[in-house]
C-alpha positions as CSV (number, residue, x, y, z in Angstrom):
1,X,12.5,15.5,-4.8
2,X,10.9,16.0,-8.1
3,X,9.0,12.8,-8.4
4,X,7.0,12.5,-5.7
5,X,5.6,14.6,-2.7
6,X,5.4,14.2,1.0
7,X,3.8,15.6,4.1
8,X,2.5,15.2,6.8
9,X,-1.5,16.1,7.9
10,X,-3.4,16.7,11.1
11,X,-3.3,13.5,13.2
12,X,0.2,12.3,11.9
13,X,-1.1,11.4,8.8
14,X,1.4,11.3,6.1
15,X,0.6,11.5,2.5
16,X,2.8,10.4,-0.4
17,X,2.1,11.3,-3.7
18,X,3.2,10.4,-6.9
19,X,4.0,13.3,-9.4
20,X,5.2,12.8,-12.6
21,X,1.3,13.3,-14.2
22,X,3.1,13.9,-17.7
23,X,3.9,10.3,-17.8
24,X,1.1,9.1,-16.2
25,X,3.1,9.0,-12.5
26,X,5.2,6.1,-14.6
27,X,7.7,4.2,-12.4
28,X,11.3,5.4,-13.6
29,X,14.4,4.9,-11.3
30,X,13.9,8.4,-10.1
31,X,10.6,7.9,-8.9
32,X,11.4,4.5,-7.4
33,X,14.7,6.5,-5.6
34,X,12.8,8.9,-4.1
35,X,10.3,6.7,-2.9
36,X,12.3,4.5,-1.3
37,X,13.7,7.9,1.0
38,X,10.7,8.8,1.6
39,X,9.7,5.1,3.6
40,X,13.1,4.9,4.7
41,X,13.2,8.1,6.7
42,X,9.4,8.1,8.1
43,X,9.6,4.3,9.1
44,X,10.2,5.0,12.3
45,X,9.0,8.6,12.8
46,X,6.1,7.8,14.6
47,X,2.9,8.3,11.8
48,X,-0.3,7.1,12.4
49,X,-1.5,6.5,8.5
50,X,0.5,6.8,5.4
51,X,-2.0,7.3,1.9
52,X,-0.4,6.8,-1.0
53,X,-2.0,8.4,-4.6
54,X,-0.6,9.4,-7.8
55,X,-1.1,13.0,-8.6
56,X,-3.8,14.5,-11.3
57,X,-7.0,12.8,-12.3
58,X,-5.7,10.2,-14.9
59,X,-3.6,7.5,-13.1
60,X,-2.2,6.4,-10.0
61,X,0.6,4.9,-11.8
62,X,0.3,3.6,-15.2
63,X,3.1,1.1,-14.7
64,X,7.0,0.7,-14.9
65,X,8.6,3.2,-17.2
66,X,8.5,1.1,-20.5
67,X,10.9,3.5,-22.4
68,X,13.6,3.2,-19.7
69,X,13.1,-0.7,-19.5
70,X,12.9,-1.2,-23.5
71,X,16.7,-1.7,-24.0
72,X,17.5,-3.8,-20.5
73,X,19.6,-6.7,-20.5
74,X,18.3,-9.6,-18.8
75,X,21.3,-8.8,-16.0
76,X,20.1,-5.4,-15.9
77,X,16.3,-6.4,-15.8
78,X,16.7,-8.4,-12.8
79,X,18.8,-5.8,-11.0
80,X,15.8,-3.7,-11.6
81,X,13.0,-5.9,-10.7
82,X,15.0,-6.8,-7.6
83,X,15.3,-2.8,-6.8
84,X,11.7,-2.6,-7.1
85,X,10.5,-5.6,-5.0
86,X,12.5,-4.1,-2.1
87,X,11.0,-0.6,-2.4
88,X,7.8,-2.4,-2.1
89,X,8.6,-4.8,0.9
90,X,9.5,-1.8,2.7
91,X,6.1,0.0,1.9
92,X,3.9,-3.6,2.5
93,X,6.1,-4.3,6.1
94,X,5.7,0.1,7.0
95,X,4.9,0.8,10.5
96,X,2.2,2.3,10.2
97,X,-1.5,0.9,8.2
98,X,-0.7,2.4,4.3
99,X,-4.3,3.5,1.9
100,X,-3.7,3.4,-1.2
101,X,-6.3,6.2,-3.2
102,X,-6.6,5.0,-6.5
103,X,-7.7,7.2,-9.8
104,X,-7.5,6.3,-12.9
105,X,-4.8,3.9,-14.2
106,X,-3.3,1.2,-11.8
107,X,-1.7,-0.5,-14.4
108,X,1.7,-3.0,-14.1
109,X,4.0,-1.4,-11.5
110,X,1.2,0.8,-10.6
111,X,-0.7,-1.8,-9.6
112,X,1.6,-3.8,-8.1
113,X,2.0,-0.5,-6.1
114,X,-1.2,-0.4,-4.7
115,X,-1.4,-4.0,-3.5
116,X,1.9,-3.3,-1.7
117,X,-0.4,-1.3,0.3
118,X,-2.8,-2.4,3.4
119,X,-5.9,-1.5,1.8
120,X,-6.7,0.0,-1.6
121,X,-9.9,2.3,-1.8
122,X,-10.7,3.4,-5.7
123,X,-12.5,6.1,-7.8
124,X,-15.4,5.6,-10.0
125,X,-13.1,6.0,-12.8
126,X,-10.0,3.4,-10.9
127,X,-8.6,1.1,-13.6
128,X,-6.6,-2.1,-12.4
129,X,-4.5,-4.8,-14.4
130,X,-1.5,-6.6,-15.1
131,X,-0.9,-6.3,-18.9
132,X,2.6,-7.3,-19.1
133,X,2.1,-10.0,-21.1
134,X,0.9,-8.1,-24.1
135,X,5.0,-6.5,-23.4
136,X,6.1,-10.1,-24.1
137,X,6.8,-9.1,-20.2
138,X,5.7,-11.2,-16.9
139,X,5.3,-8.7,-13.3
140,X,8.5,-8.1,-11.8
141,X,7.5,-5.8,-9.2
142,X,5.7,-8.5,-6.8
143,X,2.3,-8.9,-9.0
144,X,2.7,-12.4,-9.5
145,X,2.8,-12.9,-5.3
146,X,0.5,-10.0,-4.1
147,X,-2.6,-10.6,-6.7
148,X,-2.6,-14.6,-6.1
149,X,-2.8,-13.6,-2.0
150,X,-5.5,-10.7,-3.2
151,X,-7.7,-12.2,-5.5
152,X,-6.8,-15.9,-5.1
153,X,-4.8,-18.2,-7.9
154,X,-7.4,-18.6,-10.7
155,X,-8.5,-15.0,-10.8
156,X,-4.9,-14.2,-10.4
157,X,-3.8,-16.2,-13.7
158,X,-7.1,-15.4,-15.8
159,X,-6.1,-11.5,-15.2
160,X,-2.0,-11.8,-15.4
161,X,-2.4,-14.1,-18.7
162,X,-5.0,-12.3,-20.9
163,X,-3.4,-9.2,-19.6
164,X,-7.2,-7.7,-19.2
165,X,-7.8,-4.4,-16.9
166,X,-10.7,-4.4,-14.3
167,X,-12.6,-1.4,-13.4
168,X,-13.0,-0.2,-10.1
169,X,-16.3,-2.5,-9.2
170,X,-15.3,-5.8,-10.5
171,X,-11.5,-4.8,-8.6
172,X,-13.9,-4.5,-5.6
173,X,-15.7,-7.8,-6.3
174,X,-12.3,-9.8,-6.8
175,X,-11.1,-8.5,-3.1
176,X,-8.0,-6.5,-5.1
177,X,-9.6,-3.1,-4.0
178,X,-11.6,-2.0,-0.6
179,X,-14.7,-0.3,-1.8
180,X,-15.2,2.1,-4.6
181,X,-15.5,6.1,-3.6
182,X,-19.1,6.9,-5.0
183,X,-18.2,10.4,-5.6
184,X,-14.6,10.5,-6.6
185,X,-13.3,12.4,-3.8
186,X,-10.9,8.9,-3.2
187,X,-8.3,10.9,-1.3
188,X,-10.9,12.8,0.8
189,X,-11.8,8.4,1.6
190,X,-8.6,7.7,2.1
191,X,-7.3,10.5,4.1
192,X,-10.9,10.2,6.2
193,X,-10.2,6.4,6.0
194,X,-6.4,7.1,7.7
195,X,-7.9,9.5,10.1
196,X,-9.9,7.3,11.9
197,X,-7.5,4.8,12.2
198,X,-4.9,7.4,13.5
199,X,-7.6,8.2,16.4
200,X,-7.4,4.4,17.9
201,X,-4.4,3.1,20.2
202,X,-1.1,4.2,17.7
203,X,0.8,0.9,19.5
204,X,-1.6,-1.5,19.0
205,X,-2.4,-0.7,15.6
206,X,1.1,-1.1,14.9
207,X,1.6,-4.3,16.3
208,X,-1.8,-5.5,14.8
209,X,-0.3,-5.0,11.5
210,X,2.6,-6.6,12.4
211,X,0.6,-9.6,13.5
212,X,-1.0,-9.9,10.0
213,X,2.5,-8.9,7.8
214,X,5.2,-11.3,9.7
215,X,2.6,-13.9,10.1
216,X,1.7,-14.3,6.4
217,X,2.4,-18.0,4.8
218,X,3.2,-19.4,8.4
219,X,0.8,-21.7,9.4
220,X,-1.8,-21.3,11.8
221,X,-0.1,-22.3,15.0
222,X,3.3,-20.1,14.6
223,X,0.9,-17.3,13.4
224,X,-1.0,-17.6,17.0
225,X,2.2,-17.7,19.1
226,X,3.5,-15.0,17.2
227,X,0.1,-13.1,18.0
228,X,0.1,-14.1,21.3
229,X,3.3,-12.4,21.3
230,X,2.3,-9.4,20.5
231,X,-0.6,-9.0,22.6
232,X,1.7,-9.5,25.2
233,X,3.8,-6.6,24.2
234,X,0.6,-4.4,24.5
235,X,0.5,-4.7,28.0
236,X,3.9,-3.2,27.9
237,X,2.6,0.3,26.6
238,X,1.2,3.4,28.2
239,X,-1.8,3.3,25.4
240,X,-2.4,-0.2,26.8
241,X,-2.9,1.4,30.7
242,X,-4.7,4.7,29.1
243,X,-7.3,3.0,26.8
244,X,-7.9,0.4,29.7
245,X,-8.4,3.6,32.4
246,X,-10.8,5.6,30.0
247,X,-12.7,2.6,29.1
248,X,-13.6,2.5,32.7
249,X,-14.2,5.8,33.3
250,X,-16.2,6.5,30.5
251,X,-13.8,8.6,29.0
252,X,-11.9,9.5,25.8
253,X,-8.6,8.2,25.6
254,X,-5.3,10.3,24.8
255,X,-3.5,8.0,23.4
256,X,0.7,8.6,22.9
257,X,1.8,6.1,21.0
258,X,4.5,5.0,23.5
């Protein structure tokens, strides 16, 4: 792959990173490609944590790649829209809890990116928006969905209409990011961030997830029978029987996964 980068750290903590820093880790078809391999052959390879960042200082992602978008038909623009909402189901319905680590630009795409993700920790220097509009553009990549669930529908409109970018405290204040890393070191946050969640019960964090993710827009009482579902399904795992046993005996647990 030449667009992005993947391994996996200590713990079963994978890390994907974006890596086209000449063009601000722009979205392109390559980029989206490769990312879409990357989620389709470690969602079910057992990580803990997946962090997401964009390599080099400057941006996360500083949106779609305008010069490859410039000359689409409207045929061809919603083929390509509908490529990228898909990539982006697939990271928001993952396995495993996704960080994004946010520096610099998280612009368009890029930001539609992020909030694709569970949570969404930025740098001092983290940049958000959606400035399609001043493309004579609307988002295409899910920004019109995920920012009115972020940040509610008024905020969601006032930012997506004006086309105005928010820095990493007011993106904190509006709910669209986590918390802001006081001393840049976002992926040390994130990957710190991952790491403790990798420590807890792998199975239940999984199906906690999947509580929140397949539950969203039901109402209340489907979303508690599907929970109660799922709790169920806990008492069907060894990490279930082994958290329960070290609890007891004032132990540390060695969780499996399984």
């Amino acid at each position: 792959m030449e667009c992005v980068t993947f391994d996996v750290r200590e713990g079963g903590i994978g890390l994907l990173t974006l890596a086209r820093p000449k063009a601000l880790n722009a979205l392109n078809r390559q980029l989206l490609g490769e990312l879409e391999q990357v989620l389709v052959a470690e969602a079910r390879s057992g990580l803990r944590a997946l962090v997401l960042t964009g390599h080099g200082e400057r941006a996360f992602a500083a949106g779609a790649d305008i010069a490859e978008m410039s000359d689409f038909t409207a045929a061809g623009a919603e083929a390509f829209a509908a490529r990228g909402q898909r990539i982006f189901e697939l990271l928001e319905a993952f396995s495993a809890p996704t960080i994004a680590a946010v520096n610099g630009f998280a612009l368009g795409g890029g930001c539609e990116l992020a909030m694709a993700c569970d949570m969404v920790l930025a740098s001092p220097t983290a940049v958000f928006g959606q400035p399609e509009v001043k493309l004579g553009v609307i988002p295409g990549f899910g920004g019109t969905q995920r920012l009115v669930r972020r940040v509610g529908r008024q905020r969601a409109l006032e930012l997506m209409l004006t086309g105005r970018n928010v820095l990493a405290e007011e993106a904190v204040a509006l709910g669209l990011a986590l918390r802001v890393v006081a001393d840049g070191d976002v992926l040390g946050a994130a990957l710190a961030l991952a790491g403790e969640i990798a420590r807890r019960g792998p199975a239940a964090v999984r199906l906690c997830k999947r509580a929140v993710v397949e539950t969203d827009g039901l109402d209340q009482h489907s979303g508690l029978a599907a929970e109660r579902s799922l709790f169920a399904l806990c008492f069907a795992t060894q990490d279930q029987k082994e958290g329960m046993s070290a609890f007891l005996g004032k132990r540390s647990p060695a969780f499996t996964g399984r």
